[in-house]
N, C-alpha and C positions, 0 to 999 in steps of 0.2 A: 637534716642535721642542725646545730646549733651556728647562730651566726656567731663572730669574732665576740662581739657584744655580751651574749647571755650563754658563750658554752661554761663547763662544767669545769671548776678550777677547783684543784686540789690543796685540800691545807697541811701540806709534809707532818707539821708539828701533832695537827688532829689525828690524821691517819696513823702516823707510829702509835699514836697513845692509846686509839682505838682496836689496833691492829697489830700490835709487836705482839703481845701473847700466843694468838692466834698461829703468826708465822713461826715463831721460833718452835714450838711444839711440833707444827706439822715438821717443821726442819727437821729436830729431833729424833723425829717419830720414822720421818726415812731416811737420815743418816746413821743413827743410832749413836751417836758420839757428842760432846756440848762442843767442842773445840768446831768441827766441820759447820756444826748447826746454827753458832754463829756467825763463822764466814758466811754463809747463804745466808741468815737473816741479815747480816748486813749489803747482801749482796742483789740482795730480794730490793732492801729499798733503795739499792742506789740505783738501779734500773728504772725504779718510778719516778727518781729523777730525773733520768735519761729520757724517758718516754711519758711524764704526766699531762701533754697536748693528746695524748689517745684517749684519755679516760672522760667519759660521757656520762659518768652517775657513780652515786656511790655504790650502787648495788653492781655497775659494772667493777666497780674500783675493788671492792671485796675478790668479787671473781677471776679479777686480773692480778689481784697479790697471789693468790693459791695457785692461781695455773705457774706463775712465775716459781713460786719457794719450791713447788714440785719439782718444775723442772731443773733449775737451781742443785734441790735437792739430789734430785735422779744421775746428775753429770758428777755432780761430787764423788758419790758414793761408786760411781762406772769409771773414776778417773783413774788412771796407770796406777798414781802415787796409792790411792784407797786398795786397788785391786793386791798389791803388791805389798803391801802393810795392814791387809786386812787379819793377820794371824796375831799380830799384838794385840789389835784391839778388840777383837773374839773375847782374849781373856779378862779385856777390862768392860769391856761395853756396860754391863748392866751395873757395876760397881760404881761407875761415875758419872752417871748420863741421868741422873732424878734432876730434875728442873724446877722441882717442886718441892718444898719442905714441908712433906708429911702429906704427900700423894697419898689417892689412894691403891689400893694394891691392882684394879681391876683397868687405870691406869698403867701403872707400872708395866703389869704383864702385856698391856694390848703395843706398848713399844718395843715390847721382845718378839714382838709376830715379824714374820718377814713383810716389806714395806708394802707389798703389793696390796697386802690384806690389812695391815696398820692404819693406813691414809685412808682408807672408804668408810673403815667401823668411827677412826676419828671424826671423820668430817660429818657423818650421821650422826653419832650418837652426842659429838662433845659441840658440833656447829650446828648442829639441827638440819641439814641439806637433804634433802630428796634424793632418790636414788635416782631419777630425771635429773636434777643440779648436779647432782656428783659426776653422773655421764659427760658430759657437757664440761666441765671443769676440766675433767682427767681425759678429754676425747674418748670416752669408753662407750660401747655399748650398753645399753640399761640391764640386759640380762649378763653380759659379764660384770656389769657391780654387784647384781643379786648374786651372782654366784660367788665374787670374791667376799662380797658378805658371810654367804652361807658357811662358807667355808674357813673365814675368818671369827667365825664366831663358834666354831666348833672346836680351832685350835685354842681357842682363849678359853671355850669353857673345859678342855682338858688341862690345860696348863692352872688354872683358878682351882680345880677338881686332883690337884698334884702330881698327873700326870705331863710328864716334859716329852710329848710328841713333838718333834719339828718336821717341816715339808722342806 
């Protein structure tokens, strides 16, 4: 490990700046809502201030925002309050959750996939991660990323194709 001297110290202001996009999307991506997706991004980083004596590299540092904003994410969206208020925002979710002024469409739809399949095709396709990285991130086995791939990129390409299948 690193002595007191030369361990790895985090620059809060660098890391937002390099990294608020990143989280807030994946927020997004498995809340499905901006209002939640902010609580978690903001909730993402005040943990890294709670805990940035953990972080031993930037590339751990990367790794350790996604495992957070997922999880972050995943409590949100399981919470009483969501589970129990989830029929309002059914009709609003896709009307007011662009993040992005003049997205593209193949964006837009992979946020309407259910989250399980959302976060893997994101973090491959928009992070560049390996389906090895992405295991390891999400605690998953490699062949269930391949499959929530597979599977995820079947729903996107019927919903892109104008068909609205949902699982």
């Amino acid at each position: 490990m690193n002595s007191p001297d030369n361990r790895y110290r985090v620059d809060f202001e660098k890391s937002i700046e390099r990294y608020s996009d990143m989280i807030y999307r994946i927020a997004v991506t498995i809340t499905k809502n901006e209002e939640d997706a902010k609580d978690v991004f903001q909730e993402t980083f005040l943990r890294l201030v709670r805990n940035h004596e953990k972080i031993v590299s930037e590339e751990h540092l990367k790794a350790w925002l996604i495992r957070v904003v997922s999880n972050c994410a995943k409590t949100t969206v399981s919470s009483p309050w969501n589970r129990n208020t989830q029929g309002f925002e059914k009709e609003r979710e896709t009307q007011e959750s662009s993040y992005e002024p003049g997205e593209n469409r193949l964006l837009s739809e992979l946020k309407k996939l259910p989250q399980k399949y959302s976060v893997v095709l994101y973090l491959y396709y928009y992070e560049g991660y390996s389906i090895k990285e992405i295991g390891k991130l999400l605690e998953k086995n490699e062949n269930t990323i391949k499959t929530l791939m597979s599977r995820g990129r079947e729903l996107l390409r019927d919903k892109l194709e104008g068909g609205e299948q949902d699982e």
